[in-house]
MDAnalysis code that builds the backbone (N, CA, C; Angstrom):
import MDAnalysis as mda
import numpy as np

u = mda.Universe.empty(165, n_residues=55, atom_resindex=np.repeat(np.arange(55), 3), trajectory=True)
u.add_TopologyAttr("name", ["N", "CA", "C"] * 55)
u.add_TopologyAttr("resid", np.arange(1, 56))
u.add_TopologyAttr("resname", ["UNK", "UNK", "UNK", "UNK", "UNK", "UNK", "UNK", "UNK", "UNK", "UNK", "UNK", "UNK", "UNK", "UNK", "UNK", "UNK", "UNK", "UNK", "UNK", "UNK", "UNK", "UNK", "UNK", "UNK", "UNK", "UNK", "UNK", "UNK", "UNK", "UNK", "UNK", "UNK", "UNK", "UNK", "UNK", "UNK", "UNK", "UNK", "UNK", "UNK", "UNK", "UNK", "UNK", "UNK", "UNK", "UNK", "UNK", "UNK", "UNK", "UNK", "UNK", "UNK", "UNK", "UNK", "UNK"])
u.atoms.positions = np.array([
    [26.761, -53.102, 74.965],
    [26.548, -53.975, 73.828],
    [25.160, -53.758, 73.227],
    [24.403, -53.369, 74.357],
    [22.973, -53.175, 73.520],
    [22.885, -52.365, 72.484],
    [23.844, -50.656, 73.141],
    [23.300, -49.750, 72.051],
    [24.254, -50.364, 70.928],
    [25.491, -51.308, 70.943],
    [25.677, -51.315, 69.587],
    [24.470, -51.571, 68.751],
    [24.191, -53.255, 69.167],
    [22.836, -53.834, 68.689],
    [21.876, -52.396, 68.053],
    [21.438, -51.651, 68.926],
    [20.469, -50.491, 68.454],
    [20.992, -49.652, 67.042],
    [22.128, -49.639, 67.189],
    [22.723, -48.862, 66.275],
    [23.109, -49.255, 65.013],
    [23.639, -50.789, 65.567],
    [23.560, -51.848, 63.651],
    [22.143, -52.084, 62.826],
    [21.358, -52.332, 63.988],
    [19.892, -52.364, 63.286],
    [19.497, -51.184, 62.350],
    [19.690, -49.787, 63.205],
    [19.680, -48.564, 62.744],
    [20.163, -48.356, 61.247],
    [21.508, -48.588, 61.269],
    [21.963, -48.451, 60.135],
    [21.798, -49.176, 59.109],
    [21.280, -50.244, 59.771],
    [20.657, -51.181, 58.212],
    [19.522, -50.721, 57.950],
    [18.460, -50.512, 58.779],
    [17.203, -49.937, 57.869],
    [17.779, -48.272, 57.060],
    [18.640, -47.819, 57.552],
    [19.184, -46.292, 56.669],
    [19.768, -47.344, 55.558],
    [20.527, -48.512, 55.371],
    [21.267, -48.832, 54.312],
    [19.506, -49.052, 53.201],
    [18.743, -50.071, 54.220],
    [17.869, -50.198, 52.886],
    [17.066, -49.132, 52.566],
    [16.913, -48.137, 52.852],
    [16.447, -46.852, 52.696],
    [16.746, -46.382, 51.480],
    [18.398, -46.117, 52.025],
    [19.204, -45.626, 50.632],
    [18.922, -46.255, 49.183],
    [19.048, -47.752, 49.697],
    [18.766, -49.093, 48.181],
    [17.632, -48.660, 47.392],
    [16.241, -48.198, 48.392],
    [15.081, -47.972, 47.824],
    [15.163, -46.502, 46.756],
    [16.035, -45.301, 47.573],
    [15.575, -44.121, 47.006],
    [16.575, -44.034, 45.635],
    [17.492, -44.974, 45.962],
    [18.644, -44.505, 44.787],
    [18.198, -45.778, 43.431],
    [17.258, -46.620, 43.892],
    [16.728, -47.560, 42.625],
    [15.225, -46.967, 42.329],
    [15.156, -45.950, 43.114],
    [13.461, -44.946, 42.543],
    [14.542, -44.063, 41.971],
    [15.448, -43.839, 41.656],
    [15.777, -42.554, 41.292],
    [15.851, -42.764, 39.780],
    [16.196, -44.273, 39.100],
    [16.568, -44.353, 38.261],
    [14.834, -45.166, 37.180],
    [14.329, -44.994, 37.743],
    [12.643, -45.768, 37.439],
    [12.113, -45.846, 38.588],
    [10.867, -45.044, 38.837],
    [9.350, -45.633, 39.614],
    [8.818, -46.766, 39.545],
    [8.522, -47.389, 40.026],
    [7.265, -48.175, 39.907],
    [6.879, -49.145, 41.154],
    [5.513, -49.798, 41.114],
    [5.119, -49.848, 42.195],
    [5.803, -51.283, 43.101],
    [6.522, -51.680, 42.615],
    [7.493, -52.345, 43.464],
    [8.473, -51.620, 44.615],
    [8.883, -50.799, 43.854],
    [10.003, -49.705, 44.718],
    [9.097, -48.804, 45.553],
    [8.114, -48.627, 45.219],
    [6.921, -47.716, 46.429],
    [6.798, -48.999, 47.345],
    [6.089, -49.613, 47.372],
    [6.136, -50.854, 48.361],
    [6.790, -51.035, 49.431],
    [7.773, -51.328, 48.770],
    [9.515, -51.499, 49.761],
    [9.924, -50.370, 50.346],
    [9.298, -49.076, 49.446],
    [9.834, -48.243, 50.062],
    [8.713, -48.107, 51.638],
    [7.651, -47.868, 51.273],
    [6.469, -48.102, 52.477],
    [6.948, -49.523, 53.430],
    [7.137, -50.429, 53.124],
    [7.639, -51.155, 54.497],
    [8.613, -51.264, 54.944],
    [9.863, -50.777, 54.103],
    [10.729, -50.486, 55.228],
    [10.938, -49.069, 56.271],
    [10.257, -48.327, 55.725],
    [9.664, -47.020, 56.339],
    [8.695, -47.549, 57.913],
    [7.878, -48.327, 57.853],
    [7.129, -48.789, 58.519],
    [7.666, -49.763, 59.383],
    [9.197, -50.272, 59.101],
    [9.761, -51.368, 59.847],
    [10.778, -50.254, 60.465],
    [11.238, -49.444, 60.340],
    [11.973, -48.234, 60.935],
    [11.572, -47.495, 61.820],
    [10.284, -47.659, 61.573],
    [9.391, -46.142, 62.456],
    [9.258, -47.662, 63.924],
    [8.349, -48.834, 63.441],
    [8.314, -49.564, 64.513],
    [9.201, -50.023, 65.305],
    [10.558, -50.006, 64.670],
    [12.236, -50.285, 65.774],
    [11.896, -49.187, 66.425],
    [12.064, -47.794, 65.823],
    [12.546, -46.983, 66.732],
    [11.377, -46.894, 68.186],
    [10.078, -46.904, 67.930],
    [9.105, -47.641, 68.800],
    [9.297, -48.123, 69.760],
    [9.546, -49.197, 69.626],
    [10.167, -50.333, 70.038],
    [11.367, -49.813, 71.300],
    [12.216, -49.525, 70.585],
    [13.386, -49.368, 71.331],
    [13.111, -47.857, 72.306],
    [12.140, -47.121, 72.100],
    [11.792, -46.025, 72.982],
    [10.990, -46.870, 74.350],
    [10.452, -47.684, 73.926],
    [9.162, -48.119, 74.822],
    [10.224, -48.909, 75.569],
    [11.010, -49.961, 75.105],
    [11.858, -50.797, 75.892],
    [12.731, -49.771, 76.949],
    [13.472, -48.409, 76.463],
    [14.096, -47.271, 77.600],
    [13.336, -47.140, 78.400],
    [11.697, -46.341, 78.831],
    [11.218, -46.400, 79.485],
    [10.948, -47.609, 80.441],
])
């Protein structure tokens, strides 16, 4: 049950990923850089996270 857990989380930060690059695709600006930087930064720290918790 865990790795589901690991794996729904997963795929939601890839879903908001996608939200960010495909609403930069259509206009820049510094809202969509933002979002795009923290959910980048909330992705990198799960996966973190969930390495440090295996060990």
């Amino acid at each position: 049950m865990k790795k589901h857990g690991e794996a729904a989380f997963f795929i939601y930060f890839v879903l908001l990923l996608l939200v960010v690059i495909t609403s930069m695709y259509s206009h820049i600006d510094i809202v969509n850089i933002i979002y795009l930087v923290v959910v980048l930064s909330s992705c990198l720290k799960f996966i973190l996270i969930v390495n440090k918790s295996k060990k």
